[in-house]
N, CA, C, O and CB atoms as a CASP TS submission, in Angstrom:
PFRMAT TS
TARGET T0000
AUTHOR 0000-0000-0000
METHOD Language model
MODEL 1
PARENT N/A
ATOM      1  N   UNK     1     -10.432   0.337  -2.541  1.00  0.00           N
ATOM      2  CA  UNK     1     -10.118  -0.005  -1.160  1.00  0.00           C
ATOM      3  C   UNK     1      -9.589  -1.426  -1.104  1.00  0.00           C
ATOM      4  O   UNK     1      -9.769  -2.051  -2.149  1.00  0.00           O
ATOM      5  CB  UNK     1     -11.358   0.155  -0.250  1.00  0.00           C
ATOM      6  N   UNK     2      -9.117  -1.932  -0.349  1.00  0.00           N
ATOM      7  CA  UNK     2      -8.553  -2.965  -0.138  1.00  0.00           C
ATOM      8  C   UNK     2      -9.452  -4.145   0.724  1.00  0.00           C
ATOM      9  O   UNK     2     -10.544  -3.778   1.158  1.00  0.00           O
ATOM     10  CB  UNK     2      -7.373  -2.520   0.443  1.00  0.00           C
ATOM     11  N   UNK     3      -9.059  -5.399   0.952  1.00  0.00           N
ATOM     12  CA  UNK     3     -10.261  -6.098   1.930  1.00  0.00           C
ATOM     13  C   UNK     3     -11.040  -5.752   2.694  1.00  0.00           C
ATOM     14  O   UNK     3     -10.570  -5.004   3.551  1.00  0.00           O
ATOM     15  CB  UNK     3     -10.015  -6.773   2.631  1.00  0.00           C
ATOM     16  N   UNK     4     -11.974  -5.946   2.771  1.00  0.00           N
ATOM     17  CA  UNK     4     -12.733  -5.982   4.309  1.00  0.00           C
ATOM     18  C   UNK     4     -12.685  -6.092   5.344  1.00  0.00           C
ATOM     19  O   UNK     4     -13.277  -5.485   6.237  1.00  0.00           O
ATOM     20  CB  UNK     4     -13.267  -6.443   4.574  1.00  0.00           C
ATOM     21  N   UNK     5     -11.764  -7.117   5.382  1.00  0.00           N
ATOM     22  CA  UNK     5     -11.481  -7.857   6.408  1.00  0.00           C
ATOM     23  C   UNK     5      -9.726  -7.745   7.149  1.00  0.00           C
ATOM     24  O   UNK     5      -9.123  -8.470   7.941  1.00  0.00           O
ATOM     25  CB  UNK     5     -11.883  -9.266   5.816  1.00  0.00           C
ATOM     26  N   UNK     6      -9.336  -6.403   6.387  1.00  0.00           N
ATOM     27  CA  UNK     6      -7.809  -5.657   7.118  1.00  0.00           C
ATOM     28  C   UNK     6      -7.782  -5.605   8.183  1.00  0.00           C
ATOM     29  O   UNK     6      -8.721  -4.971   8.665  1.00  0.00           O
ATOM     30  CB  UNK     6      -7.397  -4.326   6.923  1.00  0.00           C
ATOM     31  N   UNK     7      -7.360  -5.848   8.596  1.00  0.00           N
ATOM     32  CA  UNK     7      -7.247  -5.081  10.025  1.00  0.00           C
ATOM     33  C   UNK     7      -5.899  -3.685  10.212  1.00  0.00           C
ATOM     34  O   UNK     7      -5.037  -3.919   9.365  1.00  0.00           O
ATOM     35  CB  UNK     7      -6.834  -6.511  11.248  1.00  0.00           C
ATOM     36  N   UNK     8      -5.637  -2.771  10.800  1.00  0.00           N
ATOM     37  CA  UNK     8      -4.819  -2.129  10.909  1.00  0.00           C
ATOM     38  C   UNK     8      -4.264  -2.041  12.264  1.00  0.00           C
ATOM     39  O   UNK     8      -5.012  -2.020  13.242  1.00  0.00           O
ATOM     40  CB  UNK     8      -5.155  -1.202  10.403  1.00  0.00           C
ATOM     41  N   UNK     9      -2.809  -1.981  12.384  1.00  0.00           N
ATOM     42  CA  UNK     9      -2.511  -2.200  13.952  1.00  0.00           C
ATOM     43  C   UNK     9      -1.513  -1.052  14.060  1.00  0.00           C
ATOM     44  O   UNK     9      -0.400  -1.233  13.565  1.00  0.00           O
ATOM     45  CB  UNK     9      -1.818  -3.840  14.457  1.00  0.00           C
ATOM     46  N   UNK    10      -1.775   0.057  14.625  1.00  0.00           N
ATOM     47  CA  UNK    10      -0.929   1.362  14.863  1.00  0.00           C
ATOM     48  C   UNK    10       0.223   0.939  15.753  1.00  0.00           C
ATOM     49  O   UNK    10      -0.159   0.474  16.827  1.00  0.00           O
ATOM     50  CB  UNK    10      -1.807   2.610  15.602  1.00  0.00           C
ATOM     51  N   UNK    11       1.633   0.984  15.568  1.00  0.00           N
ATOM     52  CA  UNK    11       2.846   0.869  16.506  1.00  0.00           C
ATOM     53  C   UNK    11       3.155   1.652  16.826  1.00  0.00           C
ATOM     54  O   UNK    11       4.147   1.535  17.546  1.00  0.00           O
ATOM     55  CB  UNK    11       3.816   0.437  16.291  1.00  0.00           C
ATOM     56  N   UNK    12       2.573   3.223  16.579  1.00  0.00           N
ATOM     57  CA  UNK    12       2.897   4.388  17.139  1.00  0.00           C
ATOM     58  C   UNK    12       1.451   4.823  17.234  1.00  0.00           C
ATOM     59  O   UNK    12       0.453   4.155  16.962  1.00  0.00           O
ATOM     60  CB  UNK    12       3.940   5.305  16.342  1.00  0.00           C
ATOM     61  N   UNK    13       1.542   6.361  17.774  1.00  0.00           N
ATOM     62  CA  UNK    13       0.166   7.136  18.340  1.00  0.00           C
ATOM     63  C   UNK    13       0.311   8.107  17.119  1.00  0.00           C
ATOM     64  O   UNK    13      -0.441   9.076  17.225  1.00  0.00           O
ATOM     65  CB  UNK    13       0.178   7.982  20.167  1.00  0.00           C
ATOM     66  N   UNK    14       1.183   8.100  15.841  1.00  0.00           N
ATOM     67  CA  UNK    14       1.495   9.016  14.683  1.00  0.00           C
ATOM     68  C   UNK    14      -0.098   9.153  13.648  1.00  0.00           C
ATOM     69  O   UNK    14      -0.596  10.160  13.145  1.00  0.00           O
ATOM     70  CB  UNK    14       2.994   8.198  13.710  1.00  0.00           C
ATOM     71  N   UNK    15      -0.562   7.735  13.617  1.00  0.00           N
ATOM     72  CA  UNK    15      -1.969   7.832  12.642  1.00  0.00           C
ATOM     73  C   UNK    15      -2.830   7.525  13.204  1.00  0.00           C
ATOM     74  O   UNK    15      -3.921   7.345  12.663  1.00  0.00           O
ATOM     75  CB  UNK    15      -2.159   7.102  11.485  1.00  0.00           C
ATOM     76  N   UNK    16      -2.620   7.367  14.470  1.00  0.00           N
ATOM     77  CA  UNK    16      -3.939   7.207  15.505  1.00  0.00           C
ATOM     78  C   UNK    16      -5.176   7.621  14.889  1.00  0.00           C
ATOM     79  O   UNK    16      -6.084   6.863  14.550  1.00  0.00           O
ATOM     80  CB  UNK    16      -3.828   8.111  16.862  1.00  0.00           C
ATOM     81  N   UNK    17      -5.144   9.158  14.738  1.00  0.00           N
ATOM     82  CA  UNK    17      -6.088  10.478  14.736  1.00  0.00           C
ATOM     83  C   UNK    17      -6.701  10.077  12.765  1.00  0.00           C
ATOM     84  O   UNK    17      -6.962  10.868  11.859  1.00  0.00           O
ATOM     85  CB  UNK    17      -4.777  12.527  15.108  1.00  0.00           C
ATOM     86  N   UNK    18      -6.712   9.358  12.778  1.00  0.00           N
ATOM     87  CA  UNK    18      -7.080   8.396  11.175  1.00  0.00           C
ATOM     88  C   UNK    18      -7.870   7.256  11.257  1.00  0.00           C
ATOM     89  O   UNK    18      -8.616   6.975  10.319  1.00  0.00           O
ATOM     90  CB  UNK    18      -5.751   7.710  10.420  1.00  0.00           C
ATOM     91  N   UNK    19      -7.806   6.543  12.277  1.00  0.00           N
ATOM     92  CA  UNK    19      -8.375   5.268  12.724  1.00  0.00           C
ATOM     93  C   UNK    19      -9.769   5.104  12.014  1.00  0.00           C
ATOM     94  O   UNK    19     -10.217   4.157  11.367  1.00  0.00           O
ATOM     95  CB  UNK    19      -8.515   5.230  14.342  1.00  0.00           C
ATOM     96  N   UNK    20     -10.359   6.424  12.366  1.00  0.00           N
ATOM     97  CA  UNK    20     -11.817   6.308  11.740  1.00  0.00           C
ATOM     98  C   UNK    20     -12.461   6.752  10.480  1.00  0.00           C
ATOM     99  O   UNK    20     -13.501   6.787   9.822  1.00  0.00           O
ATOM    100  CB  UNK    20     -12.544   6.838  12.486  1.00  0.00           C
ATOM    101  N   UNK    21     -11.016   7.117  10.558  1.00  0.00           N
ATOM    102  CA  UNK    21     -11.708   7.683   8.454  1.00  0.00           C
ATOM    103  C   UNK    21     -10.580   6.718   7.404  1.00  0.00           C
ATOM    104  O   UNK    21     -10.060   7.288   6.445  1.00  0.00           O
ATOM    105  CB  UNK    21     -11.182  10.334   7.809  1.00  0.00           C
ATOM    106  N   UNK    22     -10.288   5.313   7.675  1.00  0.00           N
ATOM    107  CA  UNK    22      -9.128   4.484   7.320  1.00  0.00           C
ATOM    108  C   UNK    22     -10.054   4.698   5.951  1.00  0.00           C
ATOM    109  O   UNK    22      -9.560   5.271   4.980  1.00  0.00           O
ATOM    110  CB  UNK    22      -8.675   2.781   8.160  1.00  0.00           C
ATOM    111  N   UNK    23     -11.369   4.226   5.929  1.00  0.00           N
ATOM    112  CA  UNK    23     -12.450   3.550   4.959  1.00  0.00           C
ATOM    113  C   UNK    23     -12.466   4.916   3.469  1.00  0.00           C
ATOM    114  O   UNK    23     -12.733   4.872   2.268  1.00  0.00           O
ATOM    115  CB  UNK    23     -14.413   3.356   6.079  1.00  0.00           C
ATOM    116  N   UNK    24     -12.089   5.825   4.293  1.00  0.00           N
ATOM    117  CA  UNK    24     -12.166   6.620   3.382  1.00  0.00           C
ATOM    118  C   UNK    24     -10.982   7.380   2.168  1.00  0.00           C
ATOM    119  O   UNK    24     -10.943   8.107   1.176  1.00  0.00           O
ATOM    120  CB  UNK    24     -12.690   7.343   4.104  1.00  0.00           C
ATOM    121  N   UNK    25     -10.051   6.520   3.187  1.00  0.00           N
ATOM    122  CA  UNK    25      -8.702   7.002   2.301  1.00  0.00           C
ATOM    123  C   UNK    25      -8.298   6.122   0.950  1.00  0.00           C
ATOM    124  O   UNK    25      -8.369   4.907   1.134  1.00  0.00           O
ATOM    125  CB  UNK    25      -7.320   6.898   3.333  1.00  0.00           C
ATOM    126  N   UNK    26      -8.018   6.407   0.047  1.00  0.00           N
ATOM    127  CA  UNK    26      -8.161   5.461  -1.268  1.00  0.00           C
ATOM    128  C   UNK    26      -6.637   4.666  -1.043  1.00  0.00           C
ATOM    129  O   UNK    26      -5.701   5.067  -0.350  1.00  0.00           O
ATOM    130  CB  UNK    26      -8.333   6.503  -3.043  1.00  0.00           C
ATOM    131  N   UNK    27      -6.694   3.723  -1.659  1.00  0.00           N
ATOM    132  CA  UNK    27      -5.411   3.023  -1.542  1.00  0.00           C
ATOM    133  C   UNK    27      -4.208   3.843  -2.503  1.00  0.00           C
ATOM    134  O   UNK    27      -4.280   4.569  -3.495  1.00  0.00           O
ATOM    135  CB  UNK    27      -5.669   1.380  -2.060  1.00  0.00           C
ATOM    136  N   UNK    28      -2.943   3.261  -1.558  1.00  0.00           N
ATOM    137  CA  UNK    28      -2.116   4.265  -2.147  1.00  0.00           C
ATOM    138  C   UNK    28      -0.938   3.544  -2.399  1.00  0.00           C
ATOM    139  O   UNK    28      -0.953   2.517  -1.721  1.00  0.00           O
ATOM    140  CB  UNK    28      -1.888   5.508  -1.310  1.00  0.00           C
ATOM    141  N   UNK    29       0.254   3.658  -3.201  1.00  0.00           N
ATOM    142  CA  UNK    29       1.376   2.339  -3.602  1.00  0.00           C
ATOM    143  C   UNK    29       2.574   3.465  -3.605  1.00  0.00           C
ATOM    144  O   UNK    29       1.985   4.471  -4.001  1.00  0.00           O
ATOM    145  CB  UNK    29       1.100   1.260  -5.485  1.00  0.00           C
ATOM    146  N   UNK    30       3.873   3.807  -3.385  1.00  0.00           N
ATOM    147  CA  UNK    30       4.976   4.085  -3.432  1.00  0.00           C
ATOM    148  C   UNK    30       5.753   3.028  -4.230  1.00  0.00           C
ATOM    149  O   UNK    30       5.593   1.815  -4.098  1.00  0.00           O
ATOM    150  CB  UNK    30       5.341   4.322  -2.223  1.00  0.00           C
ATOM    151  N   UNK    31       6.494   3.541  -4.958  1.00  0.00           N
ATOM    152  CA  UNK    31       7.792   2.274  -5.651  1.00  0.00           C
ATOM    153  C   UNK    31       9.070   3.298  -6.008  1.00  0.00           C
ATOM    154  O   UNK    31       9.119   4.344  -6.654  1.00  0.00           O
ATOM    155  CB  UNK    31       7.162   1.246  -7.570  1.00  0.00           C
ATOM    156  N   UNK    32       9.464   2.995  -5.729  1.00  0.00           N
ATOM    157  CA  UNK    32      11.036   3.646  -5.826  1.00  0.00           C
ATOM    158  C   UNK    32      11.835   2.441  -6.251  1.00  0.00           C
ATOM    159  O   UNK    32      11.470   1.330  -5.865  1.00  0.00           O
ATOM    160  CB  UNK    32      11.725   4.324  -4.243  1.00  0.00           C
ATOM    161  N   UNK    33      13.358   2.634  -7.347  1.00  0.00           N
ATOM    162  CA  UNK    33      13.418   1.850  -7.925  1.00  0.00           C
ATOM    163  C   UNK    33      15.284   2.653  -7.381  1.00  0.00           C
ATOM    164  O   UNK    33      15.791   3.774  -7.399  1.00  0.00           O
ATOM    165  CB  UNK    33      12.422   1.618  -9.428  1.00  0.00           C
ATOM    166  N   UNK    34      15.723   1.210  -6.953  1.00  0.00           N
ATOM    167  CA  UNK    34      17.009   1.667  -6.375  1.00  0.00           C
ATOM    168  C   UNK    34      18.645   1.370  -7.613  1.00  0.00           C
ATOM    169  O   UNK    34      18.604   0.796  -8.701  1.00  0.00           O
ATOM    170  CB  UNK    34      17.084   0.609  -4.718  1.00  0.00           C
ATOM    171  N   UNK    35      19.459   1.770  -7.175  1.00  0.00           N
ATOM    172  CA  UNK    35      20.315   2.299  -8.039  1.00  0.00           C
ATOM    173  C   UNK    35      20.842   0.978  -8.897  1.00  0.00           C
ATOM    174  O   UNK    35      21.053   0.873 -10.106  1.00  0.00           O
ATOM    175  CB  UNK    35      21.445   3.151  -7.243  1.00  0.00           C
ATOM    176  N   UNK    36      21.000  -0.154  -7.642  1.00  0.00           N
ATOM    177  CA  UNK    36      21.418  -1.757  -8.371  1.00  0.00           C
ATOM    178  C   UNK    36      20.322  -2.277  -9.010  1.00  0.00           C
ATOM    179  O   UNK    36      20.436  -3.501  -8.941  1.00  0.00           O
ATOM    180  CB  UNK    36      21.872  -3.007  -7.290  1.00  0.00           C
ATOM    181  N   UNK    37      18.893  -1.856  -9.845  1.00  0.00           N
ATOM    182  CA  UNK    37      17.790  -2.543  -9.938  1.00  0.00           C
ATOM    183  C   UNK    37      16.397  -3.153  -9.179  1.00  0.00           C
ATOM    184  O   UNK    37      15.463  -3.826  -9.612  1.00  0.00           O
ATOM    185  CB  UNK    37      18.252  -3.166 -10.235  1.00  0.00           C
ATOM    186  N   UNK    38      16.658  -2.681  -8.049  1.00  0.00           N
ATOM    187  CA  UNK    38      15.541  -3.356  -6.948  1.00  0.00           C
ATOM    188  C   UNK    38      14.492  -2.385  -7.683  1.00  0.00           C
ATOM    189  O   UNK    38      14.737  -1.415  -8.400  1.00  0.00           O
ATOM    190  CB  UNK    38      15.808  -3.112  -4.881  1.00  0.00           C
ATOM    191  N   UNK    39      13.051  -3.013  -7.237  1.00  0.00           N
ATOM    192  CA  UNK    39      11.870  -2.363  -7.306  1.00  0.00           C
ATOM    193  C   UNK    39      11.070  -2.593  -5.657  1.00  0.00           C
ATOM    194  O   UNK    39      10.278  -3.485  -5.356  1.00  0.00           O
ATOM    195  CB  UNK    39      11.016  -3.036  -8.699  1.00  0.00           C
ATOM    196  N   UNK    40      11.662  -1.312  -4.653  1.00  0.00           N
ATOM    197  CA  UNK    40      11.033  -1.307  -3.653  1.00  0.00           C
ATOM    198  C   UNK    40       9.625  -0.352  -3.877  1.00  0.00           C
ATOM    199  O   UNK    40       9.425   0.792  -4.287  1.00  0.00           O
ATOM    200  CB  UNK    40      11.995  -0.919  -2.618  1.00  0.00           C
ATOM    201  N   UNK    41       8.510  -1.803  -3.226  1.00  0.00           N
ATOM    202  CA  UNK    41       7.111  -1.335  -3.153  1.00  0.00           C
ATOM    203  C   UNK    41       6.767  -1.254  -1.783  1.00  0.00           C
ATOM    204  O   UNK    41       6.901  -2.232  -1.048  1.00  0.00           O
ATOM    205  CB  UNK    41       6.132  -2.214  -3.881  1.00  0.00           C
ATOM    206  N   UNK    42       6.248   0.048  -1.300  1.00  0.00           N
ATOM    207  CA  UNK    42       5.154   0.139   0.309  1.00  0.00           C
ATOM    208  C   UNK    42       3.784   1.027   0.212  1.00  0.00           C
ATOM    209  O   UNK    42       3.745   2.257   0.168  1.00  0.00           O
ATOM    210  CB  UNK    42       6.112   1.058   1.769  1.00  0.00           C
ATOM    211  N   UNK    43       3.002   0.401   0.195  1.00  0.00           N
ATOM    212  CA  UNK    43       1.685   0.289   0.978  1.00  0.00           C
ATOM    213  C   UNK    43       0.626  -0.741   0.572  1.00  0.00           C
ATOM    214  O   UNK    43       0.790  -1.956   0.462  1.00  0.00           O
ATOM    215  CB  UNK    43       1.014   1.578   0.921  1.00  0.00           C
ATOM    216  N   UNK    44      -0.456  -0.052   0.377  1.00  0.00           N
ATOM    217  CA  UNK    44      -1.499  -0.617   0.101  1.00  0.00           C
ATOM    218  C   UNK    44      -2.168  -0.868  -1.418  1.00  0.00           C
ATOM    219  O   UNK    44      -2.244   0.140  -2.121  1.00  0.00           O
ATOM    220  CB  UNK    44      -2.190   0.013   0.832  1.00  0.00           C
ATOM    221  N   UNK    45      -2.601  -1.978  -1.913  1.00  0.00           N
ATOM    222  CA  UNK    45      -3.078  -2.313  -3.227  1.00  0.00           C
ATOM    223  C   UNK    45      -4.118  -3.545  -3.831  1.00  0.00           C
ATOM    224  O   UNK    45      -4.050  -4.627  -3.249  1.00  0.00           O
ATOM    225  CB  UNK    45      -1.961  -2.466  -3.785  1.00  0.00           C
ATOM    226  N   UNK    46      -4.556  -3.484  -4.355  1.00  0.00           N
ATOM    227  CA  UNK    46      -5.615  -4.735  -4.887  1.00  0.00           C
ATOM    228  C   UNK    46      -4.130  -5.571  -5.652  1.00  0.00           C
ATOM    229  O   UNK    46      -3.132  -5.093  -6.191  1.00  0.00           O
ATOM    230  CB  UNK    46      -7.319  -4.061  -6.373  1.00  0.00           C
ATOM    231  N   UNK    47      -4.453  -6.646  -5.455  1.00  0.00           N
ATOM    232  CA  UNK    47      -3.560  -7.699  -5.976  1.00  0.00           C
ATOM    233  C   UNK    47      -3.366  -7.909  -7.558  1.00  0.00           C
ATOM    234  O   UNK    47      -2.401  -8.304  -8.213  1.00  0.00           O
ATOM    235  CB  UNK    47      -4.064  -8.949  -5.427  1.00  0.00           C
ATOM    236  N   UNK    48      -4.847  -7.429  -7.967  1.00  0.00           N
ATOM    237  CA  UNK    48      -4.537  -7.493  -9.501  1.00  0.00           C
ATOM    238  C   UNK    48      -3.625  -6.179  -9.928  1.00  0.00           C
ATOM    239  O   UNK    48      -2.716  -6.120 -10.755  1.00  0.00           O
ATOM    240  CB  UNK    48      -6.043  -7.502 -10.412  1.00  0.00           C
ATOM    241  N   UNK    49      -4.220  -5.075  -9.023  1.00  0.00           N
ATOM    242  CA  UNK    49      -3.138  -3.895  -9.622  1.00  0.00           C
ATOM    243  C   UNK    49      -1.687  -4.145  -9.634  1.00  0.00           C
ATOM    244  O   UNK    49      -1.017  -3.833 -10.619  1.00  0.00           O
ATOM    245  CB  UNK    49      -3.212  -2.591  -8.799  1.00  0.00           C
ATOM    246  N   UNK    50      -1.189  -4.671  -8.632  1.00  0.00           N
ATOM    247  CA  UNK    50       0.037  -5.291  -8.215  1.00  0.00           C
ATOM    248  C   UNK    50       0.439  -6.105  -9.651  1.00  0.00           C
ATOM    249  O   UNK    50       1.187  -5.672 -10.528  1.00  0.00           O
ATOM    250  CB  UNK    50      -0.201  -6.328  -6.765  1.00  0.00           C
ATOM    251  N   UNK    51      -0.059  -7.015  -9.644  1.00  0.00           N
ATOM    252  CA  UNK    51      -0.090  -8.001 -10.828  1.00  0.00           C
ATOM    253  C   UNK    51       0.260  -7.458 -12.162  1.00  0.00           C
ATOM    254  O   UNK    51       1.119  -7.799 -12.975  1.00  0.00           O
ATOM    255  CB  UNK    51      -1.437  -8.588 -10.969  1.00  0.00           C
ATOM    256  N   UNK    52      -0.675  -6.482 -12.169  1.00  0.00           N
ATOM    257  CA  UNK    52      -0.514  -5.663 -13.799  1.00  0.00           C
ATOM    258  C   UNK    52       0.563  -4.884 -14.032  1.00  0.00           C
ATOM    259  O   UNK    52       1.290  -4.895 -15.025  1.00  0.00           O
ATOM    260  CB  UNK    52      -1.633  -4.618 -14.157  1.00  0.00           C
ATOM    261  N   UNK    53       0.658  -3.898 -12.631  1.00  0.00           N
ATOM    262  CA  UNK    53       2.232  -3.335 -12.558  1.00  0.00           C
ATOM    263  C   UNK    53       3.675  -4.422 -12.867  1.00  0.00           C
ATOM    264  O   UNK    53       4.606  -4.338 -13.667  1.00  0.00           O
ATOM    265  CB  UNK    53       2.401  -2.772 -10.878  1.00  0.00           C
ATOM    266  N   UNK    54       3.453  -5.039 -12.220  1.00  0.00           N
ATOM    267  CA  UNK    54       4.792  -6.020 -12.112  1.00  0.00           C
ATOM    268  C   UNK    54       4.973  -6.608 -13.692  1.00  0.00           C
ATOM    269  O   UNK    54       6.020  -6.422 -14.311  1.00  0.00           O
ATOM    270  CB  UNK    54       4.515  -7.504 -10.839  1.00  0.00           C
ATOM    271  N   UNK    55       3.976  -7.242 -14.188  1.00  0.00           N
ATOM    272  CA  UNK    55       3.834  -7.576 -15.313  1.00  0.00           C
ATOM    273  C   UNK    55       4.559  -6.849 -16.267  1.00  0.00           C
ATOM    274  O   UNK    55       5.546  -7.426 -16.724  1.00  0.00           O
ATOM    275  CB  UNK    55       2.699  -7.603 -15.516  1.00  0.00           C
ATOM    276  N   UNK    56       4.305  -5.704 -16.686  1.00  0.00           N
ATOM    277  CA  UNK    56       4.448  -4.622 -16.956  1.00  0.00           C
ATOM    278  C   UNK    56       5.857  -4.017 -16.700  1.00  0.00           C
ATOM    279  O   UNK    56       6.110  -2.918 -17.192  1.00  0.00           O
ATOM    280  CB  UNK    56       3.511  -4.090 -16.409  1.00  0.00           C
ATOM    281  N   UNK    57       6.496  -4.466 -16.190  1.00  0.00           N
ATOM    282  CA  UNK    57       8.159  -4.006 -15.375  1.00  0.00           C
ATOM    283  C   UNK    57       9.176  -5.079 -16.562  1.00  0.00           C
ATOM    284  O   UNK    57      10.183  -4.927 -17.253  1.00  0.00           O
ATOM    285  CB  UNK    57       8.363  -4.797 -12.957  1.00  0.00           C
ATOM    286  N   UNK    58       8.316  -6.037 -16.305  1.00  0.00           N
ATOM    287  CA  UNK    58       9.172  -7.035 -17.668  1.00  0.00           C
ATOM    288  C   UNK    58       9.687  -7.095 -18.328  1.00  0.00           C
ATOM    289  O   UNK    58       9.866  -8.184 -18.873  1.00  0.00           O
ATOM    290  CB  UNK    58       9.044  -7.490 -18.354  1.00  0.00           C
TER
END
């Protein structure tokens, strides 16, 4: 899981119906790696995982 101290702020009413089971969902990372070289990353992660991945891309 990620901090404690997250907060989450819904901009739509789409994950509303989640609000209360946030604690229970495991963290999750997407990376898609685009055609000129980018490494686009979205969501959620512990910083060292981040760290080790990237490392690792090298």
């Amino acid at each position: 899981m990620g901090e404690s101290n997250q907060r989450y702020h819904f901009l739509t009413d789409r994950y509303v119906h989640l609000k209360n089971r946030l604690h229970e969902i495991p963290n999750r990372l997407e990376v898609r790696l685009a055609p000129d070289g980018r490494v686009l990353v979205n969501g959620l992660a512990m910083v060292d995982d981040l760290e080790s991945l990237f490392r690792n891309l090298l």
